[in-house]
N, C-alpha and C positions, 0 to 999 in steps of 0.2 A: 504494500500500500504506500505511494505516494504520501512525501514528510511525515513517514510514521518511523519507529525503530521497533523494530522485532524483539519481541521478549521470549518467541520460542512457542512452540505449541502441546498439543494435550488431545489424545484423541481424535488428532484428525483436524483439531480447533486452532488456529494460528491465535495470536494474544501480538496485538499493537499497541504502544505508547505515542502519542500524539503529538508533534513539536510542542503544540501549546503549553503540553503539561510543564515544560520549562520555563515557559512564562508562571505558572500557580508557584513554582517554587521559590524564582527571582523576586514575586512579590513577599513571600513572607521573608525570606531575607532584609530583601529593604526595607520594606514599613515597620520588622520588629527591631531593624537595626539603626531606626530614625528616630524609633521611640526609646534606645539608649538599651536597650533587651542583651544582656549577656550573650557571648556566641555561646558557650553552650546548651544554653535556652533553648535558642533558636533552633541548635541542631538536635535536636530532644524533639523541638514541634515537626521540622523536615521526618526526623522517624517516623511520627505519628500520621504524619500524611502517609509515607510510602505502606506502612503498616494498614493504613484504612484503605489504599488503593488497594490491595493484593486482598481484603476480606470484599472488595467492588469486584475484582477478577473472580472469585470464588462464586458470588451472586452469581453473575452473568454465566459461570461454567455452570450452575445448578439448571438457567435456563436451558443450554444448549446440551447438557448433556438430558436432559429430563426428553425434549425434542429426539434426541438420535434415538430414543425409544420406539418413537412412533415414526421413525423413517425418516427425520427432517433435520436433514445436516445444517452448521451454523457455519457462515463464511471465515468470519474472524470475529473478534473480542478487541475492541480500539476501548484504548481508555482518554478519554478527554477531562479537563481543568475542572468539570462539570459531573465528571462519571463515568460510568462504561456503559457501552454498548455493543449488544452482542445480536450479529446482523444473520437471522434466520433467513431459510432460503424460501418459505414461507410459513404462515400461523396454521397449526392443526384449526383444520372447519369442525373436526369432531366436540362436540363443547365440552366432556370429560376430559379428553385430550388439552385442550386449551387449557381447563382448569390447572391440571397439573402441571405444565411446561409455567404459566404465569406466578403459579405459587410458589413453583422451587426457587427463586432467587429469592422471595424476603423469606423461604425455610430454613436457608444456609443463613444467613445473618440470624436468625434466632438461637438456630444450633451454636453459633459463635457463640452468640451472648450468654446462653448457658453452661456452655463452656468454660467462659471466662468468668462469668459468676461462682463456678464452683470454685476455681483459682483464688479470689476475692475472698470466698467463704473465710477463709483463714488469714485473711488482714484485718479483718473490723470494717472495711467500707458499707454503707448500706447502698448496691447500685440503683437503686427505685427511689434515693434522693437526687436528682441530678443538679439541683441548686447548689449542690456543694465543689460542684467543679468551676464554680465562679470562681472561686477562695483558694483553689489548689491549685497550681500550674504542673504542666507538664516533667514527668523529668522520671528515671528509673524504677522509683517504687509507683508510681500512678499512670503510668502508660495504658496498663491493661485496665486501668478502673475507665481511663478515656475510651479506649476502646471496646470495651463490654455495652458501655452506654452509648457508642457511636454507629455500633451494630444494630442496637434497639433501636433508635433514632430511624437508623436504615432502612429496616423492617418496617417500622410504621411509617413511616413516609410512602414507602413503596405500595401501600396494601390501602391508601386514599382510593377510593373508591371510581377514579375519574382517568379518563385518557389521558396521557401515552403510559401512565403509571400500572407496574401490576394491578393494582386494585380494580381499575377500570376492565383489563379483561378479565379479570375472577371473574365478578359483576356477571361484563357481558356473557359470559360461559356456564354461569347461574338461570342467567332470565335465558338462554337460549335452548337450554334442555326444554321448556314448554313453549318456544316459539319459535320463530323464524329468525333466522342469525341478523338481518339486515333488520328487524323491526327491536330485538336486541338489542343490537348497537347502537341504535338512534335514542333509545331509552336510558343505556349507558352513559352514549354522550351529553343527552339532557341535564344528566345528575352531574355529568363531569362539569360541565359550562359553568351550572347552578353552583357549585362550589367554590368555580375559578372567579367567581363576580363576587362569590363573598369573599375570596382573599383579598380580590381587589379591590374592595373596599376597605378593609379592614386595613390592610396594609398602607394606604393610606395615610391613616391617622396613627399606625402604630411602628410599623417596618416594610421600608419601601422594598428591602428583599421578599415579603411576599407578593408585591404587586408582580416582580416580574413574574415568579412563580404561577402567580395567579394568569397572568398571559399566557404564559409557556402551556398551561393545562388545558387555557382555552382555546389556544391556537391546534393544540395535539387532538384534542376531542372532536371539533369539527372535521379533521382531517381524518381522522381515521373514521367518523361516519359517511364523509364523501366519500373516501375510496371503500367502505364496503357496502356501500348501496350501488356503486358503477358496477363492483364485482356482481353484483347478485342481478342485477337487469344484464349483464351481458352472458348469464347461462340461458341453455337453452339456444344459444346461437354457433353457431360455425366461423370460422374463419373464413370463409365465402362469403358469408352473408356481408362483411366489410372489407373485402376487398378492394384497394385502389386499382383501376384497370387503366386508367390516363394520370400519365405522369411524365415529367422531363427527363430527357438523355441527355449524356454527355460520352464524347468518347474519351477512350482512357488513355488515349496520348495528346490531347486535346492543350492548351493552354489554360492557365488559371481564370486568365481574361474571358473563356469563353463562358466561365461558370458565372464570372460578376456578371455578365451581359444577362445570362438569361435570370439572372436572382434578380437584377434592379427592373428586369421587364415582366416581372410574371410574380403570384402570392406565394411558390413555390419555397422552399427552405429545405427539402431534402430531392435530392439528384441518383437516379439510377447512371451509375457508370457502364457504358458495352463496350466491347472486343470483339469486333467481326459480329456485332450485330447480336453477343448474345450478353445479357446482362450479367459482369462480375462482379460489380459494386455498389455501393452510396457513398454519397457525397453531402454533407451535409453543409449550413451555412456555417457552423463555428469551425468548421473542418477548410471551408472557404478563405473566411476570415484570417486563422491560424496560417494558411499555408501563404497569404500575401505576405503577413509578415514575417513570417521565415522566410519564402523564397522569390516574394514579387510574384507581377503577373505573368510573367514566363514560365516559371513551375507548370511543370506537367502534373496534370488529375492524380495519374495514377500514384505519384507521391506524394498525397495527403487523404485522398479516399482510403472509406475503408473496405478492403477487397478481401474479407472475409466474413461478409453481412450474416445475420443472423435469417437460420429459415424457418418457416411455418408451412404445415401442409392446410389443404383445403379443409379437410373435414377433420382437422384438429378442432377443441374447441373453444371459442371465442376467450371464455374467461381467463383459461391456461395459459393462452398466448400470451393474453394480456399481462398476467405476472411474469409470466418470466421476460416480458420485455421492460417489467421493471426492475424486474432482479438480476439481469442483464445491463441494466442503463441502457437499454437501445429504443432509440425514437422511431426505427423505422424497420422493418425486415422484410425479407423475401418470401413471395407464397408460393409453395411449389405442389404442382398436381403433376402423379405420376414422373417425378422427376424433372418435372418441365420448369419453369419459370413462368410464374399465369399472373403475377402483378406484384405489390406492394401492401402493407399493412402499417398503418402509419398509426402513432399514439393520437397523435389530433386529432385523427377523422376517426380513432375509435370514440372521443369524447364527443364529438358531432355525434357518432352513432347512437349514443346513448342519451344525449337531449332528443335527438326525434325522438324516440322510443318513449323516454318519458312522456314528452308530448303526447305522442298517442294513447299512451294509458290510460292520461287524464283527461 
């Protein structure tokens, strides 16, 4: 992965660290080292973050390894300034299945915390006061009391009841055992919104780090209800059924120049490249774009196309295509009948396809 650094993998599960995360760390260095904080302070709190990252890697593998259960491999595991994210190749539709892949990341943070509480048992800490880590700083004998309680913290944060958070799929994976996954989700995300509009009020008047929170939840909830209501209207259909049949060529020894002519003359933004008239490419605008400024317009096609498009057959079906051309990043792919080459399937015009369709419903 691009600006990541490998930490090695598990299972099959590759595990990225994030440039940024070098940013979270240069921050607590200098703000603690502004506010006059002892270095060995500081390099006591540095622990404690790396400590709490690798119990975030642990989550995220409870995720992915809970998924390889039921057949659903997990790309990698990137940990960001923010947290980790563990990129499924997709969500089990089964909702027991769901259930379980969503809950195993805040059950490993519990399992910690228990853990670590029994370690505790024999110091005197009470973990269930957490007001007392106002008064305690960081440092060899209270590490594990921060982190016993930063796991819990974890756990419950994650099990809020609202998108993109586990809790939000528990949720959805509850109401969808008696209904339909798409009238689920929309339920889900109702409660999700409804709670992100109370943080954001709340936060407000009390801590502006809930308001982003409260964004982030609303922004995630909507999302994940528009993409599984497009999911569920495009079953039932074929990759036929949207097919592009008219589309622009380019040949693949062509000039750069020849793609700018036909982008600034036509709505067009993705390009079938051919060779002796038979389709081996796309060409995309930012593939356009990219190639002026590497190589001007004299650049030939074929060095910036990409000439190993992704394929779809006819009577594949509609929804499957569709994720995996998310899970893919591909805007556009190849539809092939019987080997042939019979058009293009493009993300946009599937979202076209799926307003008509709404449309007609209503």
């Amino acid at each position: 992965m691009k600006l990541s650094l490998s930490l090695g993998s598990y299972k099959n599960v590759k595990v990225y660290i994030h440039w940024t995360f070098s940013l979270l760390l240069l921050w607590i260095i200098i703000s603690n080292s502004r506010q006059g904080m002892p270095g060995m302070d500081i390099l006591w709190i540095i622990i404690f973050v790396l400590a709490l990252f690798a119990c975030v890697v642990f989550h995220e593998f409870g995720h992915a390894l809970a998924a390889q259960k039921y057949g659903i491999q997990t790309k990698d595991i990137v940990l960001y300034p923010i947290g980790g994210v563990a990129r499924l190749e997709k969500l089990p539709e089964e909702p027991k299945q769901e259930l379980w892949v969503a809950i195993s990341g805040p059950l490993v943070n519990i399992g910690i915390f228990l853990i670590l509480s029994l370690v505790l048992n024999f110091t005197g800490f009470d973990i269930t006061n957490l007001e007392q880590l106002e008064s305690i700083k960081i440092g060899p004998s209270t590490i594990v009391l921060y982190l016993a309680s930063a796991n819990l913290i974890l756990a419950l944060f994650n099990l809020i009841p609202a998108f993109p958070m586990d809790g939000g799929r528990i949720l959805r994976a509850f109401l969808a055992i008696r209904m339909p996954r798409a009238k689920a989700t929309k339920i889900a995300g109702s409660i999700g919104q409804f709670l992100a509009i109370f943080l954001i009020f709340f936060g407000l008047f009390n801590n502006p780090i809930l308001v982003l929170i409260g964004v982030f939840i609303f922004l995630g909830a909507g999302a994940e209800v528009s993409h599984t209501q497009q999911e569920s209207l495009l079953k039932g259909f074929k990759v036929k059924d949207a097919i592009m049949m008219k589309f622009q060529i380019l040949g693949f020894d062509a000039p750069l120049s020849k793609a700018v002519e036909k982008l600034l003359n036509s709505q067009a933004t993705h390009f079938v490249v051919v060779k002796d008239d038979v389709a081996v490419g796309t060409l995309s605008r930012n593939e356009i774009i990219k190639g002026l400024q590497e190589g001007g317009e004299n650049l030939l096609i074929e060095k910036v196309a990409d000439m190993n498009p992704m394929k779809v057959e006819t009577e594949e079906d509609l929804d499957e295509a569709w994720k995996r051309m998310l899970t893919e990043s591909r805007k556009v792919a190849f539809v092939i009948e019987n080997g042939h080459f019979l058009g293009i399937l493009d993300q946009e015009n599937i979202s076209e396809f799926v307003m008509v369709k709404t449309a007609i419903q209503k």
